[in-house]
C-alpha positions in Angstrom: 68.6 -3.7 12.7 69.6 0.1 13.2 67.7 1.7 16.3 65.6 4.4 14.8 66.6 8.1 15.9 65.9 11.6 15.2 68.5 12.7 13.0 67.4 9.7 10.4 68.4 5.8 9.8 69.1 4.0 6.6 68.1 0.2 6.9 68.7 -2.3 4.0 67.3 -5.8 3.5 68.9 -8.0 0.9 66.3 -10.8 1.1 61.9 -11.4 1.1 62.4 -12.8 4.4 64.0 -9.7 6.1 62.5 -7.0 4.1 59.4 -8.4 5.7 60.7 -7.5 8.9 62.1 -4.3 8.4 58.6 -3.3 7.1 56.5 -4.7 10.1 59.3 -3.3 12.4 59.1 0.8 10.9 55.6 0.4 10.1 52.8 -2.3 10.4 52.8 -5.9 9.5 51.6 -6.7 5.9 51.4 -9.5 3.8 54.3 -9.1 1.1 54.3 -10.9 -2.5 57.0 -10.1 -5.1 55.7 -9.5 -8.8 58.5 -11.6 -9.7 60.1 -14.4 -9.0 63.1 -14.2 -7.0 64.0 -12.4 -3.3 62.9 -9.3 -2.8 65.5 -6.4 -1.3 64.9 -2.6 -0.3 65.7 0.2 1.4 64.4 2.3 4.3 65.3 5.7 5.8 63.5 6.8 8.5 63.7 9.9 11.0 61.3 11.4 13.5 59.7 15.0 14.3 57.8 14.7 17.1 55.2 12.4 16.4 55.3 12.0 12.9 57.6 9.3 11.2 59.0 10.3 7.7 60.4 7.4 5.8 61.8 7.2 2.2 60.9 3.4 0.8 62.7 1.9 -2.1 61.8 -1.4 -3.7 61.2 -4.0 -6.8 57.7 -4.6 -7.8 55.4 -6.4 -5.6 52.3 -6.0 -3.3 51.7 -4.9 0.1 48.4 -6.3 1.5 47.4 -5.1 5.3 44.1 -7.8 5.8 41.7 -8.5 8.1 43.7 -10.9 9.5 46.2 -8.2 10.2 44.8 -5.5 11.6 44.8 -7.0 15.2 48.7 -6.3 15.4 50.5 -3.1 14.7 50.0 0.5 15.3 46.6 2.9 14.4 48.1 5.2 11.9 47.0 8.0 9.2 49.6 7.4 6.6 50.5 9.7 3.2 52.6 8.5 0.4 54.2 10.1 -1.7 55.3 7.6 -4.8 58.7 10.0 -6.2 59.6 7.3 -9.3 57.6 4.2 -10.6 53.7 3.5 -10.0 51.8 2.7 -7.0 48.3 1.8 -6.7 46.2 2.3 -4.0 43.2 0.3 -2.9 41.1 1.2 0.4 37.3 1.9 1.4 36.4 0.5 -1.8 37.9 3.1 -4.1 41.4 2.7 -6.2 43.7 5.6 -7.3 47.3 5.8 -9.5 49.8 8.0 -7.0 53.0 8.8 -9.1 55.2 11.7 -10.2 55.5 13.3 -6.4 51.6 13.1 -5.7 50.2 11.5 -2.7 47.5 9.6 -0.9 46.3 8.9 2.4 45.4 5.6 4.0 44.6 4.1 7.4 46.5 1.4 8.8 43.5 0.5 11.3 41.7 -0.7 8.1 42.7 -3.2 5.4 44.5 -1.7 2.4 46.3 -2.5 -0.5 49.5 -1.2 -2.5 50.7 -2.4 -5.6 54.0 -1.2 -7.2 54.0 -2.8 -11.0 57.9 -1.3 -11.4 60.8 -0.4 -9.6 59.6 2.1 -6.8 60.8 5.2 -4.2 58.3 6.2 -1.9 58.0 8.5 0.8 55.6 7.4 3.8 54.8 10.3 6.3 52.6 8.9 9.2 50.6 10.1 11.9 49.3 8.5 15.2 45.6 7.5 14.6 44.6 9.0 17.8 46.2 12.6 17.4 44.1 13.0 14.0 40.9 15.0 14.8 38.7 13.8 11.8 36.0 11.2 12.7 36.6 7.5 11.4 33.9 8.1 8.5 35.0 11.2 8.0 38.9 9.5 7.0 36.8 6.9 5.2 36.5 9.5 2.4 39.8 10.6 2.6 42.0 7.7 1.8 42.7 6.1 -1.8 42.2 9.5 -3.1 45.3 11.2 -5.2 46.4 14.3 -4.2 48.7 16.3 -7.0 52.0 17.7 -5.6 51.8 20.9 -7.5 47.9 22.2 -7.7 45.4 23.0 -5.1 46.2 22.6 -1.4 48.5 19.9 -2.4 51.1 22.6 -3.7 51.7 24.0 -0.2 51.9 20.4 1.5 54.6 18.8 -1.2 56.7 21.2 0.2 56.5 20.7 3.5 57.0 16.8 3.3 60.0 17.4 1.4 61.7 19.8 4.0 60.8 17.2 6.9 62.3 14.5 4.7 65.7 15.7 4.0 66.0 17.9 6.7 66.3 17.4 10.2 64.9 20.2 12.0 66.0 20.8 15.9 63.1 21.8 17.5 61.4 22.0 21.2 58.9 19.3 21.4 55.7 21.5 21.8 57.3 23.4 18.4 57.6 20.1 16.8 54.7 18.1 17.8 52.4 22.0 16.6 54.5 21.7 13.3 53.3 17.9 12.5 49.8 18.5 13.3 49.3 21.7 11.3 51.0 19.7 8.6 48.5 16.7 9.2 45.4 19.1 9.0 46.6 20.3 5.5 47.0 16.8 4.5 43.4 16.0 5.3 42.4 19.7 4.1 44.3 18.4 0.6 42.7 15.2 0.6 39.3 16.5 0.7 39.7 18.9 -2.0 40.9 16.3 -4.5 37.7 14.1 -3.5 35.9 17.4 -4.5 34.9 18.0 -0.8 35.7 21.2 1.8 36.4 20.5 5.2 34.5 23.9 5.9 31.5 22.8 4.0 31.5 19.5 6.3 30.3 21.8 9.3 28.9 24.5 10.3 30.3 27.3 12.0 29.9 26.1 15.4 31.7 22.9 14.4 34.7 25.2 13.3 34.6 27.1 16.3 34.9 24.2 18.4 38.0 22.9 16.0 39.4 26.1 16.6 39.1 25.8 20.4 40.5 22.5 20.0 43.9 23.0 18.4 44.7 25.8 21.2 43.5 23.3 24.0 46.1 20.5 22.7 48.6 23.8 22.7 47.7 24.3 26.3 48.1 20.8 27.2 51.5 20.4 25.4 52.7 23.2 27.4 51.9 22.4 30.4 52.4 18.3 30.3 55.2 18.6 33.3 51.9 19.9 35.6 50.9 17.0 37.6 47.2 18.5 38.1 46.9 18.7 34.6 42.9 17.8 34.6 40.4 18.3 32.4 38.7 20.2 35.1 42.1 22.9 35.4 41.9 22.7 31.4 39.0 23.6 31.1 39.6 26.8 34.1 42.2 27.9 31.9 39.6 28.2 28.4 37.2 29.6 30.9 34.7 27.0 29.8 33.1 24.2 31.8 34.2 20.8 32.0 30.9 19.2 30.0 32.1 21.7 26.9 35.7 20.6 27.1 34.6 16.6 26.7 32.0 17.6 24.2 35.0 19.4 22.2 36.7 16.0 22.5 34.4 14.0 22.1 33.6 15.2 18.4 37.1 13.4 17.2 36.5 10.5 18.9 38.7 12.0 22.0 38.7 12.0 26.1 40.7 15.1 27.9 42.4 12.6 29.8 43.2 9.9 27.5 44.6 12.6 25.1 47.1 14.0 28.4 48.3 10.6 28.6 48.6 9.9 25.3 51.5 12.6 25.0 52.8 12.5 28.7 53.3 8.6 27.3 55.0 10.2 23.5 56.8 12.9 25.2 58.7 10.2 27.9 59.1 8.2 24.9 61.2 10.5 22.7 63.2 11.6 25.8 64.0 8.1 26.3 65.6 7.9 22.9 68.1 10.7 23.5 71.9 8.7 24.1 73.5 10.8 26.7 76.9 10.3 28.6 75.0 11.0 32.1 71.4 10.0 30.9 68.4 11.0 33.6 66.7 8.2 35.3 63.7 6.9 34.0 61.3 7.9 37.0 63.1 11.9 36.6 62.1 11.6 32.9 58.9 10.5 33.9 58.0 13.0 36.7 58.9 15.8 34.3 56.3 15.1 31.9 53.8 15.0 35.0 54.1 11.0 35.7 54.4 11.0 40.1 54.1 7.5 39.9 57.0 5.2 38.6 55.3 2.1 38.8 52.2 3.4 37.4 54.2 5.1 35.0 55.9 2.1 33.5 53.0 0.1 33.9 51.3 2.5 31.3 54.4 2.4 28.9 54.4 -0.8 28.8 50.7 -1.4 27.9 50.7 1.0 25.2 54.1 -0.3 23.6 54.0 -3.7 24.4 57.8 -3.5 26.0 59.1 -1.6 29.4 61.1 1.6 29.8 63.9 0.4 30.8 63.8 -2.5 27.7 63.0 0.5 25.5 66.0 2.4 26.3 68.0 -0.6 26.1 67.3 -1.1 22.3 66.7 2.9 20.9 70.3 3.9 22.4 
């Protein structure tokens, strides 16, 4: 297969067996059945800004099932499609809904779902790391399987905005990039909860906003200042001028720790730099140490946890 890079990939599978594979590969494993008999065959393009993955899937009629049985393997992620041409159908948290003609719908990966396209099918899949979304699990739980129209409501500002990041690739600095996706996924989510016939605002009170608020300009502060090695939640929370128990409390509303969130895109930021083919490329330990990593072993010992292959292997294969 293609590596995956920033500029965008087209990947083709001309059989069940390997469109099964390209799927698990860019997304998460699921259980595949054709509508029909004979072998399936697709098509994938896929490109990256920041942390967000926008894909355009193309396909014959069949049935993605993500089970139980599934959800042990693969990554945590909120997920919008946007069905462009044929009918898809959407089941998850107990609720089904059609998504066609440019609308979308949301669905979690860390849950089972179903989609089932009865026709001949484009789709456009934007997703998000489950971790970076600040909604609480039950609060997503009444988000997904829910269709969003492309041209009313809060839904008219975000169609745009997934079709600029699909067919253009915009060259931006990471801390631009990775502000850009997550404004993007709070509209999403803001969308989504209109269509259900909910507002995000009337979810909480104005304390709850505040802290939101407060937030959104903390993850700004810790994007810009990744390459600090005493980047604690302690020196975080100095620079807000609030103490330390308010800055975990703030986190800990979406299901969040200070320090597990630094990681979490000292860990992203390496692994985007480690994508970049270069002529002279930087050592991994130099790649490390400028996102705030002094310790190469612990370091790589992280990377490899969290993606289930070393630097050095990931390199290897995305360049």
């Amino acid at each position: 297969m293609s590596p995956l890079v920033e500029s965008g990939v087209v990947e083709s599978a001309t059989s069940s067996r390997l469109w099964s594979d390209l799927i698990h590969q860019r997304f998460v494993p699921l259980r595949i059945t054709a509508r029909a008999s004979g072998e399936l065959s697709g098509v994938v393009t896929t490109r990256l800004i920041g942390h967000l993955q926008a894909s355009c899937v193309s396909s014959d009629p069949q049935v993605f099932v993500r089970s139980n049985s599934l959800l042990r393997s693969g990554r945590e992620l909120l997920a919008a499609g946007v069905v462009d041409r044929g009918h898809g159908y959407l089941e998850q948290d107990g609720r089904t809904c059609e998504v066609s003609d440019g609308a979308f719908a949301l669905y979690d990966t860390s849950r089972p779902f179903t989609w089932t396209f009865t026709d001949e099918w484009r789709m456009r899949v934007y997703t998000w790391p489950r971790l970076g979304i600040g909604t609480h699990d039950p609060d997503l739980s009444r988000l997904t399987a829910v269709a969003v129209s492309g041209t009313s409501g809060v839904g008219r500002f975000v169609a745009p905005m997934f079709d600029h990041l699909s067919h253009d690739s915009p060259t931006l600095p990471d801390a631009v990039s990775t502000r850009l996706v997550d404004e993007l996924a709070e509209l999403t989510v803001t969308a989504a909860l209109e269509a259900g016939g909910q507002s995000r605002r009337d979810e909480t009170d104005a304390e709850a906003c505040a802290a939101d608020a407060v937030l959104r300009e903390v993850k700004d502060f810790i994007e810009d200042n990744l390459a600090d090695p005493d980047l604690t939640p302690a020196r975080v929370a100095q620079a807000f001028f609030i103490s330390t128990r308010t800055l975990h409390r703030t986190f800990a509303r979406h299901n969040l720790t200070v320090s597990a969130w630094i990681k979490h895109r000292r860990l992203e930021r390496t692994k985007r730099a480690l994508r970049i083919t270069s002529l002279d490329p930087l050592p991994i330990s130099e790649i490390a140490r400028r996102v705030g990593f002094t310790n190469p072993a612990a370091f790589s010992r992280e990377f490899s946890q969290t993606y289930g292959v070393s630097p050095r292997r990931y390199r290897a294969v995305h360049t």
